[in-house]
DRENTI-491185 format. One line per field, with one value per residue (C-alpha): x, y, z; residue number from 1. Coordinates in steps of 0.1 Angstrom, whole numbers, plus 5000, padded with zeros to 4 digits. Example, Ala and Ser with C-alpha at 12.3 -4.5 7.8 and 13.67 -1.06 7.14 Angstrom:
BEGIN
xx <- (5123/5137) $
yy <- (4955/4989) $
zz <- (5078/5071) $
fidren <- (1/2) $
! end
This chain:
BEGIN
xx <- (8304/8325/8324/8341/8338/8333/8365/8377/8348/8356/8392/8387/8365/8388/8416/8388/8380/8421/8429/8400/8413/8446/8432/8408/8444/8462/8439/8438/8475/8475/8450/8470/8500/8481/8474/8504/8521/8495/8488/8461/8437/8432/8404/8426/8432/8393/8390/8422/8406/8368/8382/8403/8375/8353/8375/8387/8351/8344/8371/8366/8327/8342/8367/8344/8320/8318/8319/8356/8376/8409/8424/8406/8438/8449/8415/8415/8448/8434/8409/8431/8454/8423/8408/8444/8447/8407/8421/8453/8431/8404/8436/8445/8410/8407/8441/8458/8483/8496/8519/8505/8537/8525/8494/8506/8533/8508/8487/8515/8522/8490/8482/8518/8510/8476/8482) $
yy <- (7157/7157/7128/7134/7103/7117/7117/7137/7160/7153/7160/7191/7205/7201/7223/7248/7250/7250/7281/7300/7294/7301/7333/7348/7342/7362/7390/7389/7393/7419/7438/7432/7442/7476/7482/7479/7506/7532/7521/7503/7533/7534/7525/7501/7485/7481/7467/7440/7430/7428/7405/7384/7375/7372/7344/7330/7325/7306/7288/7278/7264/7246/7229/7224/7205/7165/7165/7181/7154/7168/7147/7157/7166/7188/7207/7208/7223/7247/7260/7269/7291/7307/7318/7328/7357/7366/7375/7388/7411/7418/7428/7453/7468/7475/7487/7464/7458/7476/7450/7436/7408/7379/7378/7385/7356/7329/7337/7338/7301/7289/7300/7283/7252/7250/7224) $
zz <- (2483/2513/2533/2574/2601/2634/2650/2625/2631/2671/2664/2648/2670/2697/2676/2673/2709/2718/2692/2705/2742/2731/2711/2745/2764/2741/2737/2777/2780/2752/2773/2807/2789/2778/2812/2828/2801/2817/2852/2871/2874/2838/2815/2802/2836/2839/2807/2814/2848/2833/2799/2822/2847/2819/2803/2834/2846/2809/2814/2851/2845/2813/2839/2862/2842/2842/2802/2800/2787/2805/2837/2869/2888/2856/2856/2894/2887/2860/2881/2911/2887/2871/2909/2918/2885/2891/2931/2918/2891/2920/2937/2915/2911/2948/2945/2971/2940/2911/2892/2866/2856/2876/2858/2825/2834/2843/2816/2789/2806/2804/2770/2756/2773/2753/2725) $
fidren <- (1/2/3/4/5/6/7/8/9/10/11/12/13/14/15/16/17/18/19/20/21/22/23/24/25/26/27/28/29/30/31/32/33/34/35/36/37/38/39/40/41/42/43/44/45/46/47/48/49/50/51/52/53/54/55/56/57/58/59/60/61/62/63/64/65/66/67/68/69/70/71/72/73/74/75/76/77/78/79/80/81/82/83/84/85/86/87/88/89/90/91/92/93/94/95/96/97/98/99/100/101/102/103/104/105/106/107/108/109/110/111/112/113/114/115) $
! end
């Protein structure tokens, strides 16, 4: 029988939750990426700007909550770049933009600096 203490349970669980950040990132850039081959009035632009405010809004009540064991000033931080992309994508869908590589960018940033 396996026997774990509980910070290596902690521990792992912490990896877990990283990759699968780290994972939702990368499928959202893939999707942005997508998009910008075939313009923002595509499906695929729809479906970018819905996954990334879907993650980003995850990601944002995760930051915001009291239990997040990250600095406050880093998830303060966090949460400023995630409402920034959701406007940026918002901007897009209303059509008051049509370049998608600032958002890729600051995702691809984000999701390296995950570790």
């Amino acid at each position: 029988m396996y026997q774990f203490s509980y910070a290596d349970i902690q521990t792992d669980s912490v990896a877990d939750a990283k990759d699968r950040e780290r994972q939702l990132l990368t499928r959202s850039i893939d999707l942005l990426v997508a998009a910008r081959a075939v313009g923002r009035d595509s499906m695929e632009a729809i479906e970018a700007i819905h996954f990334l405010n879907r993650v980003w809004s995850s990601l944002i009540e995760d930051l915001g909550s009291p239990e997040n064991a990250l600095p406050k000033e880093l998830r303060a931080n966090l949460i400023s770049i995630g409402l920034w992309l959701m406007r940026e994508a918002e901007d897009l869908r209303q059509g008051r933009a049509d370049n998608f590589d600032g958002i890729i960018e600051v995702s691809q940033i984000i999701r390296d600096g995950i570790q």
